[in-house]
C-alpha positions as CSV (number, residue, x, y, z in Angstrom):
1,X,21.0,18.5,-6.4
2,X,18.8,20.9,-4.8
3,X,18.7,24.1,-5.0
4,X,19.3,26.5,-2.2
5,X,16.3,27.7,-0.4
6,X,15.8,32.0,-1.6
7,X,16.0,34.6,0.7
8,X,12.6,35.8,-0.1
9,X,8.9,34.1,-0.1
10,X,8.2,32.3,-3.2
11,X,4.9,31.5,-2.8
12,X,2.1,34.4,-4.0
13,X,0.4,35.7,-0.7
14,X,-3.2,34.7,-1.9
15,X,-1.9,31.3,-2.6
16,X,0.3,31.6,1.3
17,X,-3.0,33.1,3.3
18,X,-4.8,29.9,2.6
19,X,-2.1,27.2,2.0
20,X,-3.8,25.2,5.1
21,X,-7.1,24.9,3.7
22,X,-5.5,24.2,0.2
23,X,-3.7,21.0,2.6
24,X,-6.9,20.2,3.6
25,X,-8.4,19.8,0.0
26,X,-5.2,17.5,-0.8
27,X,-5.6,15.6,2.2
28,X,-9.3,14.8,1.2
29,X,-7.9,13.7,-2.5
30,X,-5.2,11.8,0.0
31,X,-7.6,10.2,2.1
32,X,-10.0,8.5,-0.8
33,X,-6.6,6.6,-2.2
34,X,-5.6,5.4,1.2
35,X,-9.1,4.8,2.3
36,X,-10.0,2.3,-0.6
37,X,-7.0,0.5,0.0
38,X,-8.2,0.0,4.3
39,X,-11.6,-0.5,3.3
40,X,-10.8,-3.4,1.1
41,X,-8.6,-5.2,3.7
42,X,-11.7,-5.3,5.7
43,X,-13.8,-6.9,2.8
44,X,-11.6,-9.5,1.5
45,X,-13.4,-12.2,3.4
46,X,-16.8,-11.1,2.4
47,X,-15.2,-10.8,-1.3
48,X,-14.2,-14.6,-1.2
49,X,-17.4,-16.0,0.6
50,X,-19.8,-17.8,-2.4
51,X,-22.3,-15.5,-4.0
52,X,-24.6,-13.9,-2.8
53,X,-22.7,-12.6,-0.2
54,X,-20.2,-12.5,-2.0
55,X,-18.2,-12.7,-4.9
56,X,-16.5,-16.7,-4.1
57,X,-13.1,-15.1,-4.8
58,X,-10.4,-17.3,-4.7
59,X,-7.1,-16.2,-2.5
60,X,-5.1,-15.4,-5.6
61,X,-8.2,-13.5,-6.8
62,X,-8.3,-11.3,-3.8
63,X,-4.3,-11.1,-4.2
64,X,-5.1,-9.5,-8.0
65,X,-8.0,-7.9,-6.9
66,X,-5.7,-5.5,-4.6
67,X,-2.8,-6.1,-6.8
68,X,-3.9,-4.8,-9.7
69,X,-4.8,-1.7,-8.5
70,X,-1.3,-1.3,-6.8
71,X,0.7,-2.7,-10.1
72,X,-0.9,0.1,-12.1
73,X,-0.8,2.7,-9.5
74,X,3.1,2.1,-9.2
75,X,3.8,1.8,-13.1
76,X,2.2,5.2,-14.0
77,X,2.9,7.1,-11.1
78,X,5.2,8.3,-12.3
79,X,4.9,9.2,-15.7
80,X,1.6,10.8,-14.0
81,X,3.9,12.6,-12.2
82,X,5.6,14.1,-15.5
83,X,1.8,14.6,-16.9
84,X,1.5,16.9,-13.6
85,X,4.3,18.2,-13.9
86,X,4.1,19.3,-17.3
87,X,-0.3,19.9,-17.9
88,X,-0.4,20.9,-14.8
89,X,-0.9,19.7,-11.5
90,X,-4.9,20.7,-10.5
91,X,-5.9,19.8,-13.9
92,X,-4.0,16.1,-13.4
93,X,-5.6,15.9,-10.1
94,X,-9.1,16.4,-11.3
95,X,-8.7,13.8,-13.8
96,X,-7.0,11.2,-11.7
97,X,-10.3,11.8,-9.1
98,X,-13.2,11.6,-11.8
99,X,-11.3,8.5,-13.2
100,X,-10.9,7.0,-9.8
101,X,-14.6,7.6,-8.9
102,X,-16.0,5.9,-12.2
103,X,-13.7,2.9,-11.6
104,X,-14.7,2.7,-7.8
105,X,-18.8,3.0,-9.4
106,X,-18.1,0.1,-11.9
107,X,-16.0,-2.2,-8.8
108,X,-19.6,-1.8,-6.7
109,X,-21.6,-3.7,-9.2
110,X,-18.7,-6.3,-10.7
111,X,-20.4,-9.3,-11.2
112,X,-17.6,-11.6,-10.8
113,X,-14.0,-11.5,-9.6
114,X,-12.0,-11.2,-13.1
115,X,-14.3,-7.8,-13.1
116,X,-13.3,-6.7,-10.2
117,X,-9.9,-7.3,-11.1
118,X,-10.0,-4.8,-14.1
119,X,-12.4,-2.6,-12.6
120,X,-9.4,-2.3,-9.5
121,X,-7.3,-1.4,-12.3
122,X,-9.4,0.9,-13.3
123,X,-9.3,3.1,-10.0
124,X,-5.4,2.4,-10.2
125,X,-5.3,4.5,-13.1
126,X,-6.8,7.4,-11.6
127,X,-5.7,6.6,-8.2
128,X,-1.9,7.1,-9.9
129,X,-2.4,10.6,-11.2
130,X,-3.5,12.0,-7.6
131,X,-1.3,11.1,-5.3
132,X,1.9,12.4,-6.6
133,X,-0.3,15.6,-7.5
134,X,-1.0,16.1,-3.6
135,X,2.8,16.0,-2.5
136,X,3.4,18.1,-5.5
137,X,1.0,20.6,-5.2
138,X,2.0,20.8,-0.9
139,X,5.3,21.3,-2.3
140,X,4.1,24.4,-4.0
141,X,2.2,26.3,-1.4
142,X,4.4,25.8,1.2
143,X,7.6,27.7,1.7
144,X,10.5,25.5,2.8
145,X,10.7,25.8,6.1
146,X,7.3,25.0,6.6
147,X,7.0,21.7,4.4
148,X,8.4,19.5,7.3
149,X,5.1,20.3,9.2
150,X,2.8,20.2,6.5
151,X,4.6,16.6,5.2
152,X,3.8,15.2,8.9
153,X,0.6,16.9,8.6
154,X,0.0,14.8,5.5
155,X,1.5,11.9,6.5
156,X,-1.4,12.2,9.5
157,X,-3.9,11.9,6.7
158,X,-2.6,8.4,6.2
159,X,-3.6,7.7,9.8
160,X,-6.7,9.0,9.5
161,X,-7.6,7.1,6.4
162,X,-6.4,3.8,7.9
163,X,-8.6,4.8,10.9
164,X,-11.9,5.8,8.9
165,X,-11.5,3.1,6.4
166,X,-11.8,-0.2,8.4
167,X,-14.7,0.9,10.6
168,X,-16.5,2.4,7.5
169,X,-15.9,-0.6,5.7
170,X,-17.5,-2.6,8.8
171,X,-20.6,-0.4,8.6
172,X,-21.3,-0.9,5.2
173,X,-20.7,-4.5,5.3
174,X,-23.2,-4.8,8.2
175,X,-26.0,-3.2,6.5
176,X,-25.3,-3.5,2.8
177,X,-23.3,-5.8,0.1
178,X,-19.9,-6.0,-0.4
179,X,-20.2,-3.1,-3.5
180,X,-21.2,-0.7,-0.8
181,X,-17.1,-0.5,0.3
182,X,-16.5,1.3,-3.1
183,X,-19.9,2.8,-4.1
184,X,-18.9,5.1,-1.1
185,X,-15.7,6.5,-2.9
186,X,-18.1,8.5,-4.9
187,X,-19.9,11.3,-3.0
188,X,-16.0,11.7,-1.5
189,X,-15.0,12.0,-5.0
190,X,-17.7,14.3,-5.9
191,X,-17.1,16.7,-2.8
192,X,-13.2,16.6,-3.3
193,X,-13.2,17.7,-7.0
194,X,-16.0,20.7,-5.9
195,X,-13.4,22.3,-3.2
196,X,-10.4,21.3,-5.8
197,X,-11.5,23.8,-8.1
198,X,-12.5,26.5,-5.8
199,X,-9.2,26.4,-4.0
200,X,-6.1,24.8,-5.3
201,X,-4.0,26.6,-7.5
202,X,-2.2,25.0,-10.4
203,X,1.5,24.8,-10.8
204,X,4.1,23.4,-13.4
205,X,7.2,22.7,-13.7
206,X,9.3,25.3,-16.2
207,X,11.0,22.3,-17.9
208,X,9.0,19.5,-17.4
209,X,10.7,16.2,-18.8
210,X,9.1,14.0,-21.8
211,X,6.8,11.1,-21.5
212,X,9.0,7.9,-21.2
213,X,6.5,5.5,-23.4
214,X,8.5,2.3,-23.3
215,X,10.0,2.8,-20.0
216,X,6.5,3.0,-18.5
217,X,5.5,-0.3,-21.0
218,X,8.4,-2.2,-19.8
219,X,7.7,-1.3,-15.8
220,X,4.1,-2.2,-16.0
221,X,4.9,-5.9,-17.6
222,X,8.0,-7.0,-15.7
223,X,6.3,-6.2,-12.8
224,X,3.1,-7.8,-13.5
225,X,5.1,-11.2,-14.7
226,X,6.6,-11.2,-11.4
227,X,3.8,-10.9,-9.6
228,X,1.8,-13.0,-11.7
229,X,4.5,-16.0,-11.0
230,X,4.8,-15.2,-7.4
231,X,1.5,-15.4,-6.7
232,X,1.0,-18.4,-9.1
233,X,3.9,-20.2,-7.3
234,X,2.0,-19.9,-3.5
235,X,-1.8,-21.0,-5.4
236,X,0.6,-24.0,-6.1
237,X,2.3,-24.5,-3.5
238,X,5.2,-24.9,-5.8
239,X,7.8,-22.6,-6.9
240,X,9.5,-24.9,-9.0
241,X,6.5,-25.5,-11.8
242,X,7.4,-24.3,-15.2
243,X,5.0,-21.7,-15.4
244,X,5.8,-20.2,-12.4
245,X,9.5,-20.2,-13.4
246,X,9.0,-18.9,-16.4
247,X,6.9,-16.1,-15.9
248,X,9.2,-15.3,-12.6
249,X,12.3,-14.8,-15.3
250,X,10.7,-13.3,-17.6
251,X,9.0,-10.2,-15.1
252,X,13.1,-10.2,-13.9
253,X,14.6,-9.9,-17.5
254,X,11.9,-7.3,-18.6
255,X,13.0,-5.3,-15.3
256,X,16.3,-5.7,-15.9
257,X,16.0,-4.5,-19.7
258,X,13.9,-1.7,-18.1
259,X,16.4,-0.7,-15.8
260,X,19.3,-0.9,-19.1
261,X,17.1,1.1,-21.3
262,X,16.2,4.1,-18.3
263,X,20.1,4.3,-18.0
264,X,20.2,4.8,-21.7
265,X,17.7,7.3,-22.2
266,X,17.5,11.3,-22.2
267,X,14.2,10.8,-20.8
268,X,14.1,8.2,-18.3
269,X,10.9,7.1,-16.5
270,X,13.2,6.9,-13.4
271,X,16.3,9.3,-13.5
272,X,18.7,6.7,-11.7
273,X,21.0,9.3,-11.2
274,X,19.2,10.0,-8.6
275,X,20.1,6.4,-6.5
276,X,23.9,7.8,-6.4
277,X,23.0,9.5,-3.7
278,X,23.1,6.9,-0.7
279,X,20.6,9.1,1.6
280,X,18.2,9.0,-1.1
281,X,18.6,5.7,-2.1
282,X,18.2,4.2,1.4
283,X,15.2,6.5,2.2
284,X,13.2,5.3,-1.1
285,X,14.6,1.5,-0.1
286,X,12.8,2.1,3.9
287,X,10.0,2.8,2.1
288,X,9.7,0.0,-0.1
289,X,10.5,-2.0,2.4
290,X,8.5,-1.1,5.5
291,X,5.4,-1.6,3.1
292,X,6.6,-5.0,1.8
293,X,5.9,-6.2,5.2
294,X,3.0,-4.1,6.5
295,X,1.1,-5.2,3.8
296,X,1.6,-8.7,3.3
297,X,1.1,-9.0,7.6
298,X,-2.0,-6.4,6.7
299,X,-3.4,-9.0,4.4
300,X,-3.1,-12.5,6.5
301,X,-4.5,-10.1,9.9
302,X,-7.8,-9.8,8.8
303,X,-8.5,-13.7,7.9
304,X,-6.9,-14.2,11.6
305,X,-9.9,-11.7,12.8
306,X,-12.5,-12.4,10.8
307,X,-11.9,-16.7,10.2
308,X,-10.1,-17.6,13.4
309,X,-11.1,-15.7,16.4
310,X,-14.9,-14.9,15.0
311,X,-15.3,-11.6,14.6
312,X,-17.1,-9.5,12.6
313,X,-15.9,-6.6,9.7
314,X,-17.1,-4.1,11.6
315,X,-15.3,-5.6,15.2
316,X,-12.3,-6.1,12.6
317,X,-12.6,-2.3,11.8
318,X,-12.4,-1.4,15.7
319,X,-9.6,-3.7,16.5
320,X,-7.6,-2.0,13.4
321,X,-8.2,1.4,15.0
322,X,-5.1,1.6,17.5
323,X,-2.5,1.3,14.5
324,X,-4.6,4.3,12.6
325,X,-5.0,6.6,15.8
326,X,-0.9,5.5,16.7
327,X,0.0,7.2,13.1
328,X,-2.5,10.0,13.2
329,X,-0.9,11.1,16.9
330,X,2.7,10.4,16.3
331,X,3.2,11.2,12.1
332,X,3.0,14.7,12.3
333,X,5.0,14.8,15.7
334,X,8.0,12.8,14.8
335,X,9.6,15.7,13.3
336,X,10.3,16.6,16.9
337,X,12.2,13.5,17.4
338,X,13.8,13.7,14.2
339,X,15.2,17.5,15.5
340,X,16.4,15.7,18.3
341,X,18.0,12.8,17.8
342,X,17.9,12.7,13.8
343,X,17.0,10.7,10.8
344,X,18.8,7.7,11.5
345,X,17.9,7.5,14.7
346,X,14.3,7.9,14.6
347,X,13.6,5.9,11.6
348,X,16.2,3.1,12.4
349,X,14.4,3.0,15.9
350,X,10.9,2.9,13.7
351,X,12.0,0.1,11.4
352,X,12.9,-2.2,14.7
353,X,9.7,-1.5,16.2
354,X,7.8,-2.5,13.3
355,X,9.9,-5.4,13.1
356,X,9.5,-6.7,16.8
357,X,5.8,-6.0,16.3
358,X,5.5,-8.5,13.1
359,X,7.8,-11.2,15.1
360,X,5.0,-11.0,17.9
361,X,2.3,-12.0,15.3
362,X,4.0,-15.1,15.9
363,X,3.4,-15.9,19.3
364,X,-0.7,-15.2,18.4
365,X,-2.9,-18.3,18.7
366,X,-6.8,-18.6,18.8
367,X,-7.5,-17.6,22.1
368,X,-4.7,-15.1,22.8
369,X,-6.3,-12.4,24.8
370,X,-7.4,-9.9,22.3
371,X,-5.8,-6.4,23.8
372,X,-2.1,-8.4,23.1
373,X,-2.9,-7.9,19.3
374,X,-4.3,-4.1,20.4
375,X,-1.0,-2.9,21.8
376,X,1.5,-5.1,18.3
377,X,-1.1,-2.8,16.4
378,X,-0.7,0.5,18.1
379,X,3.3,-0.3,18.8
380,X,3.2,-0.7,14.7
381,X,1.2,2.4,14.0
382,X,3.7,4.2,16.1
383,X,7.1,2.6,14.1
384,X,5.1,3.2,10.8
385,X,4.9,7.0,11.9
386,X,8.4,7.6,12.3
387,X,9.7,6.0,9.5
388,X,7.0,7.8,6.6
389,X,7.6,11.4,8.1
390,X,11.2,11.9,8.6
391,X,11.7,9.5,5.0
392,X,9.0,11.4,3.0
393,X,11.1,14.8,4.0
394,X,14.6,13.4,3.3
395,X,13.1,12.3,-0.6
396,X,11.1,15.7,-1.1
397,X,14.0,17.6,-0.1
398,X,16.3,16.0,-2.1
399,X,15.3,16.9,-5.8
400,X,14.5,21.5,-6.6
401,X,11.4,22.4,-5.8
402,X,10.4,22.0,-9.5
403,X,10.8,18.4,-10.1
404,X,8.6,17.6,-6.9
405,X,6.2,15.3,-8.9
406,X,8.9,13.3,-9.7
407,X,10.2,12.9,-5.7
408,X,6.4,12.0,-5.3
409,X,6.3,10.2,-7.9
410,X,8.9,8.3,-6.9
411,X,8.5,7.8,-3.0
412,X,4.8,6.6,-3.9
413,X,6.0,3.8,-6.8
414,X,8.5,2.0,-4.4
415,X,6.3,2.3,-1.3
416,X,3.2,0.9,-3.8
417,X,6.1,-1.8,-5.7
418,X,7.0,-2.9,-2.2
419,X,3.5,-2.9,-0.9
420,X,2.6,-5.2,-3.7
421,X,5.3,-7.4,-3.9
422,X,5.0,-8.2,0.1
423,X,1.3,-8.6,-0.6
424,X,2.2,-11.0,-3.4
425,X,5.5,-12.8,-1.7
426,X,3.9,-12.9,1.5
427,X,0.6,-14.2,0.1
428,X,2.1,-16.7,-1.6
429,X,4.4,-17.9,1.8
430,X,1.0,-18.1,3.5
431,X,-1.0,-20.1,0.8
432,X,2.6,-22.5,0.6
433,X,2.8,-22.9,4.8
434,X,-1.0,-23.4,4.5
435,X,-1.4,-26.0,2.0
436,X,1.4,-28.1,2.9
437,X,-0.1,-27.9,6.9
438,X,-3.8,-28.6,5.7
439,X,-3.2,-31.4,2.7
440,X,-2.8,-34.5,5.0
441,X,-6.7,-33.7,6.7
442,X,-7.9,-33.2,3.2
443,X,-8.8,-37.4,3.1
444,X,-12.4,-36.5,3.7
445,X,-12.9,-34.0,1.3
446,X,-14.4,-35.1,-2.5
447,X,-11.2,-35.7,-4.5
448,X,-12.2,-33.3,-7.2
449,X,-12.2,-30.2,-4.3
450,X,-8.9,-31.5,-2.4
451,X,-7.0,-28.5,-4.8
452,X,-9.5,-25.7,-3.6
453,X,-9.7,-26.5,-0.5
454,X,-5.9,-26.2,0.3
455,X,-5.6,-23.0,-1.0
456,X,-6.7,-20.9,2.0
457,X,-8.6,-21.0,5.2
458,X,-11.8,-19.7,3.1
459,X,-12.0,-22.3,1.1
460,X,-11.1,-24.6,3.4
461,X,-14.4,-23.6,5.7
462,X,-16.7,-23.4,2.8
463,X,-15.7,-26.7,2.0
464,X,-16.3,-28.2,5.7
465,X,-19.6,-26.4,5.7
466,X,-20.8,-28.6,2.6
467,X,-19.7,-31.8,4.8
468,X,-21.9,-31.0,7.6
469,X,-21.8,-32.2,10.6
470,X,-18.3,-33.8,9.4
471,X,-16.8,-30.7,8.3
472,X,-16.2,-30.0,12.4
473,X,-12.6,-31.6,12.8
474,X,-11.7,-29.8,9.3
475,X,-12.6,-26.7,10.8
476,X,-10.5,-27.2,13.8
477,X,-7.6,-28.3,11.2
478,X,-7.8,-25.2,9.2
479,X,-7.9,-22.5,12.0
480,X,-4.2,-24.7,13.5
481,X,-2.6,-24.7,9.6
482,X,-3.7,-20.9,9.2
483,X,-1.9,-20.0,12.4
484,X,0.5,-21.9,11.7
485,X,1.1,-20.7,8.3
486,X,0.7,-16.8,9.9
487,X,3.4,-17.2,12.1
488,X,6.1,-19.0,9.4
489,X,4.8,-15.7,7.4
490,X,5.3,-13.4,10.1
491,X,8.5,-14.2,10.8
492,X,9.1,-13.4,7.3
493,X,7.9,-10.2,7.7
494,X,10.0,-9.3,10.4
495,X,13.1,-10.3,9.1
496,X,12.3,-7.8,5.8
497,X,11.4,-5.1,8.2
498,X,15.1,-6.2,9.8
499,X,16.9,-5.4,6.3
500,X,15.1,-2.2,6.2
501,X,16.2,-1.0,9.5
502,X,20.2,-2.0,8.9
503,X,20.0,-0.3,5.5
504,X,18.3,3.2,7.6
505,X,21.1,2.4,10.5
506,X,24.0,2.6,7.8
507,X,23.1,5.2,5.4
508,X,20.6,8.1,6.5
509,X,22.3,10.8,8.0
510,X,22.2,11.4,12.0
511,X,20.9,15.2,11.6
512,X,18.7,16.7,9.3
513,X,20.5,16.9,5.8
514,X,20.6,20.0,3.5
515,X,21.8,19.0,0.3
516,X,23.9,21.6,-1.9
C-alpha cells in the first residue's frame, strides 16, 4: 500500500530550508480547532446558567452545542480532504480558516442556544477543511524520515491547545460574557491566514479521487439520528421511548446503507479497503476509542469543578493544565519509547493508563483533596500522549505520500465520530444515573419544573435557588446524585478505554512497521 520511500530528497530545498516554520504556521491553524473545542469545556456551565449570564442552555443543548460542531467536522472531513487533495491544499486551508472565523464571530453574539447550535455548525464546516489540510501539508514538507518527529511535534500542539484553551477561556469568562470564548478565535484566525500565505506552499495530489456526494449525505444523517436519539434517550431518562428508538434505528440503518453503498462505489467517501489491513484498522479503532471516553469524562469534569467543589472557570482552567502540559512534554517524546519497546507496547501501555485514570474518577467525592484529581489528569495527559503519536504515524504511513489528506482525513473523522459519540453516550449515561438518583427529592419542587430539574445538576441548582432558603437540602441532594451519576459514568468510560487497549495489545505490531 505504500510506496517505498526514494533514494533521493523529494521535497524542493526552498520548501526543505523552512519546513519548521512552515510546521509552525500549521500548528497555529492546529491550535485554533483544538483550542475552541478546550475553551468551550470551560464555558459550558456559564452557557447553561439563565440569561444574562448566560444563555439558560439545557444539558442536551450544550450536548448539541459541541456536537454539532463535531457531527459536521467528522462528515466532511473527509470529503474536505479530497477538496485538498484535489484544489489544493493552502488554498483549502485558507478557506476552512476564514469560514471558521465567521462562524466563531456569529457563535459570540448567538442570542439563544438553537443559534449557537447552527452557528457551532458553522465553525464545523470550516473547522473540517483545516485540519486534514495541516497533516497533509506536514506530509509534504517533510521527507520521510523526519515525519515521525514533526507528527509528535504536532501532536504537541494538541497539548498546547488543551493547555492555552481552558485558562484562556477562564480569563475571558472573568472579565467578559460568555461570547468572549469565541470572539477570540478571530484575531488567531486573522494572524494564521497572514503567515499561511507568506509561507506554506501548496501541494496536490496527481490523481485526486472524485467528490463522493451521497456518501458524504448519508454519513452526516445517520450519524446525526444516532446522536440525536442518544442524547434524546439520556434527556429522558429512557431508552426505550419510541422516538428515541426510532431515530436510534434509523441513524444505524442510514450507516449501514452508507457503509453498503461506499463498498459499492468507484469513488468512496471511505476507501474500506483500507480496514483489511488489521494495523490500520486497529490504529484508526484506538483512536476512536480513546476519544469516546476522554470526551465524555471531559464533559461531566468540569460540572464536578465548577458545580460540586466551587470553583471558578478560570481555577477550572488551572486545574486542567497538568493533562495539557503531560501531552505537550511526553507527545513528541514518545517516539522514543515507541523505538524502544514498540507500537504495541507503548500504546497498549497508554490505553491502560488512560483507563485506570477514568476508573479513579470514581473514587472522587466532594471533598477529595484536590491534587488527587491533579496527578488522574497529568497520568491521563501522559496515556493520551502515547497512544496519538505512535497511532497518528502508523495511519500516515500506511497510505503513499499522495493520498495523505485522505489518512488525515480519516484519523481525524473516527477520532471526531468517537469524540462525539462518547460525548453523546456518556452524556446521556450521566443525565440517566442523574435523574433516576435526584427524582425521589424532587417532592418540593413545583410539579410543572420536576422534568427540568432532573435533567442535570444545573438545572437542578437554578431550581433550588428559586426556593430559597428551601432549596438548601436540594442542593446537598444534587451535588450526591451528580457524583454519583459521575462515577456510574466513569466506570463506563474506563471499561471503553479497556476495549481499546485489548484491540492495540492484539493487533499493532511490536516494532515500527514499514509497509510494502
Amino acid at each position: 500500500m505504500t510506496a517505498p520511500a526514494p533514494a533521493v530528497p523529494r521535497i524542493p530545498e526552498a520548501v526543505h530550508r523552512r519546513r519548521w516554520a512552515i510546521l509552525g504556521v500549521l500548528m497555529l491553524s492546529l491550535l485554533i480547532i483544538v483550542l475552541d473545542n478546550s475553551i468551550l469545556n470551560v464555558a459550558v456551565k456559564t452557557i447553561s446558567t439563565p440569561a444574562p449570564t448566560g444563555l439558560g442552555a439545557s444539558q442536551s443543548e450544550l450536548e448539541w452545542a459541541i456536537n454539532a460542531y463535531t457531527l459536521v467536522f467528522a462528515g466532511l472531513l473527509f470529503s474536505a480532504g479530497l477538496l485538498g487533495d484535489r484544489l489544493g491544499r493552502k488554498r483549502v486551508l485558507l478557506g476552512g480558516l476564514v469560514v471558521f472565523g465567521i462562524g466563531s464571530a456569529l457563535a459570540a453574539f448567538a442570542g439563544s442556544p438553537a443559534e449557537l447550535i447552527g452557528f457551532r455548525a458553522v465553525m464545523g464546516l470550516g473547522a473540517a477543511f483545516v485540519m486534514p489540510a495541516t497533516l497533509a501539508v506536514l506530509m509534504n514538507v517533510f521527507e520521510r524520515d523526519e515525519q515521525p518527529k514533526a507528527i509528535g511535534i504536532w501532536a504537541g500542539g494538541v497539548g498546547l491547545a488543551i493547555a492555552i484553551g481552558p485558562i484562556t477561556g477562564g480569563v475571558l469568562l472573568d472579565h467578559f460574557w460568555w461570547g468572549s470564548v469565541f470572539l477570540v478565535n478571530v484575531p488567531i484566525v486573522v494572524v494564521a491566514v497572514a503567515l499561511m500565505i507568506w509561507l506554506v506552499p501548496d501541494s496536490r495530489d496527481p490523481n485526486p479521487g472524485r467528490i463522493d456526494p451521497i456518501g458524504v449525505a448519508l454519513s452526516v444523517v445517520g450519524l446525526v439520528l444516532l446522536v440525536y436519539g442518544i442524547i434524546r434517550g439520556g434527556e429522558l431518562a429512557d431508552f426505550t421511548d419510541a422516538t428515541v428508538l426510532a431515530t436510534t434505528g434509523a441513524g444505524l440503518a442510514v450507516l449501514v446503507a452508507f457503509v453498503v453503498f461506499e463498498k459499492r462505489s468507484d469513488h468512496p467517501s471511505i476507501d474500506v479497503t483500507y480496514f483489511r489491513d488489521k494495523v490500520f484498522s486497529s490504529a484508526i479503532a484506538a483512536i476512536a476509542l480513546v476519544f469516546f471516553a476522554l470526551m465524555g469524562v471531559t464533559f461531566f469534569s468540569v460540572f464536578y469543578t465548577q458545580s460540586v467543589r466551587g470553583y471558578s472557570p478560570l481555577e477550572t482552567g488551572l486545574l486542567l493544565l497538568p493533562l495539557a502540559v503531560a501531552q505537550l512534554v511526553f507527545a513528541p517524546r514518545a517516539r522514543l519509547l515507541v523505538d524502544r519497546f514498540g507500537n504495541r507496547a507503548t500504546t497498549t501501555a497508554g490505553m491502560a493508563l488512560i483507563a485506570a485514570m477514568l476508573a479513579a474518577f470514581a473514587t472522587l467525592d466532594e471533598d477529595t483533596p484536590i491534587w488527587i484529581l491533579e496527578v488522574i489528569f497529568f497520568l491521563m495527559g501522559t496515556g493520551m500522549a502515547h497512544i496519538m503519536t505512535p497511532v497518528s504515524v502508523v495511519i500516515m504511513q500506511a497510505l503513499p505520500r499522495e493520498k495523505a489528506g485522505s489518512a488525515s482525513a480519516l484519523s481525524n473523522t473516527f477520532r471526531q465520530v468517537g469524540g462525539a459519540l462518547g460525548i453523546a453516550v456518556l452524556g446521556s449515561v450521566l443525565s440517566t444515573a442523574y435523574r433516576s438518583s435526584i427524582e425521589g427529592d424532587l417532592g418540593a419542587v413545583p410539579p410543572a419544573l420536576r422534568h427540568t430539574a432532573g435533567e442535570s445538576i444545573e438545572s437542578t441548582l437554578a431550581v433550588a435557588a428559586r426556593l430559597g432558603p428551601d432549596g438548601g437540602p436540594l442542593v446537598a441532594r444534587a451535588n450526591e446524585s451528580f457524583l454519583h451519576a459521575m462515577h456510574v459514568t466513569a466506570l463506563c468510560g474506563a471499561a471503553v478505554a479497556v476495549i481499546g487497549a485489548v484491540v492495540v495489545g492484539l493487533f499493532l505490531p511490536g516494532r515500527t512497521q514499514q509497509h510494502p
